[in-house]
C-alpha positions in Angstrom: -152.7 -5.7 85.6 -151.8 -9.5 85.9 -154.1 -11.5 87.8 -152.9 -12.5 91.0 -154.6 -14.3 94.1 -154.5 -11.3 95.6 -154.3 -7.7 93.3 -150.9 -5.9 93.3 -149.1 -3.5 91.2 -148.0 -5.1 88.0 -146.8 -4.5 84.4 -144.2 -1.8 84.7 -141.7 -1.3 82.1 -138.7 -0.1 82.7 -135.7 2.1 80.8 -139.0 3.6 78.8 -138.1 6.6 76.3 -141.2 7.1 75.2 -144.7 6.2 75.7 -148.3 7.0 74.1 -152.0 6.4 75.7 -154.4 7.1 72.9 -158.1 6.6 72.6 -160.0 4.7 70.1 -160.2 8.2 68.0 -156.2 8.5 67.8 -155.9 11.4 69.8 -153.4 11.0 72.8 -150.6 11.8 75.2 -146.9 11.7 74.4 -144.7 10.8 77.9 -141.0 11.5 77.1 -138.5 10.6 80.1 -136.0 12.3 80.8 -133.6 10.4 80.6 -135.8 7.4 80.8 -138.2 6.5 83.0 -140.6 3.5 84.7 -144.4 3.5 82.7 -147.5 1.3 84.4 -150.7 2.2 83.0 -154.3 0.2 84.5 -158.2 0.6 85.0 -157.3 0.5 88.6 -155.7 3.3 91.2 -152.8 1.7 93.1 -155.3 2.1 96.5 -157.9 -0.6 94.5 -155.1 -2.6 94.3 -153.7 -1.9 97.6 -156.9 -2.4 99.8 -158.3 -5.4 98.0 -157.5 -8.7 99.1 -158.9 -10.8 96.3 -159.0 -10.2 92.4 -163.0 -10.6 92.2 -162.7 -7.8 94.6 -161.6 -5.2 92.3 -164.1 -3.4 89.9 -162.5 -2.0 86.5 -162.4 1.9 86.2 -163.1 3.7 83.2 -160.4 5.7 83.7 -156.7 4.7 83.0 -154.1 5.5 85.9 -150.6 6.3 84.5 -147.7 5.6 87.0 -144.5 7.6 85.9 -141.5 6.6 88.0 -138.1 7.6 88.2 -137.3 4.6 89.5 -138.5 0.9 91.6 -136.9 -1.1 94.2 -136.5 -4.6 92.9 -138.5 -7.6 94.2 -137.8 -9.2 97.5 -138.5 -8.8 101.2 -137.7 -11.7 102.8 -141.5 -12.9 102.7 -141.1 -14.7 99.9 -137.0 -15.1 99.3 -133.8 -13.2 100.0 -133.7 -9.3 99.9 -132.1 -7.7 97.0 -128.5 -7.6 96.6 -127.4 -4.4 97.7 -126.6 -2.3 94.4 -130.1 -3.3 93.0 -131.4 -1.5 96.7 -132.8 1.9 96.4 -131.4 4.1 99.0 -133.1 7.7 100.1 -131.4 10.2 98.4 -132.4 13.5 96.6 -132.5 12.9 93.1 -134.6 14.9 90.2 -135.7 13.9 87.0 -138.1 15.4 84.2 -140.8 14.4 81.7 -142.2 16.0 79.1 -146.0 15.7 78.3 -147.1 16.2 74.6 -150.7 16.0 73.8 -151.5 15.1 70.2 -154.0 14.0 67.3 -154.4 11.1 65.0 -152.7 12.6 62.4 -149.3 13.0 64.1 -147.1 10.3 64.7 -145.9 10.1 68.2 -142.4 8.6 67.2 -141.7 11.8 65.0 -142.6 13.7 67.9 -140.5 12.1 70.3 -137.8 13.2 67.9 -138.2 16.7 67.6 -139.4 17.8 70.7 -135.8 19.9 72.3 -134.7 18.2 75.7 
């Protein structure tokens, strides 16, 4: 979450092959796009951030939200510069992708799972 004058979805990473959330134990959950995929992970649902207008509105959740996207539209509407150029657009289309969840423990190393798990 970056903090903005007023809250909105930040932080996502993009072209992600693999990510990990683990707790303070080492036990976690192994996300493995495929292909690759978009990962955002907060203390906040993306309706806090929706429905809040200021940052000192938002109260931080115990919970972590994981956001797992195929894909985002790049920045730009008009309200704040020029649209997108049109191959950066994203058009409706059907599309499909996958991703595998793997829990695991403190002794496994997530990058040797990433690995061996079969696509």
């Amino acid at each position: 979450y970056g903090p903005y004058v007023r809250p909105q979805e930040s932080g996502n990473k993009t072209e992600v092959r693999w990510a990990t959330l683990t707790d303070r134990q080492g036990f976690g959950l192994l996300v493995i796009g495929l292909p690759l995929l978009n990962v955002s992970a907060h203390h906040y649902s993306t309706e806090d951030l929706t429905w809040v207008m200021h940052a000192h509105e938002l109260h931080r959740r115990k919970e972590t939200y994981l956001n797992l996207d195929y894909r985002q539209g790049g920045l730009g509407s008009n309200s704040c510069g020029p649209r997108p150029l049109p191959q950066y657009l994203l058009m409706p289309e059907p599309m499909s992708f996958r991703v595998r969840l793997r829990p695991f423990t403190a002794s496994d190393s997530p990058w040797s799972l990433s690995r061996s798990l079969p696509l």
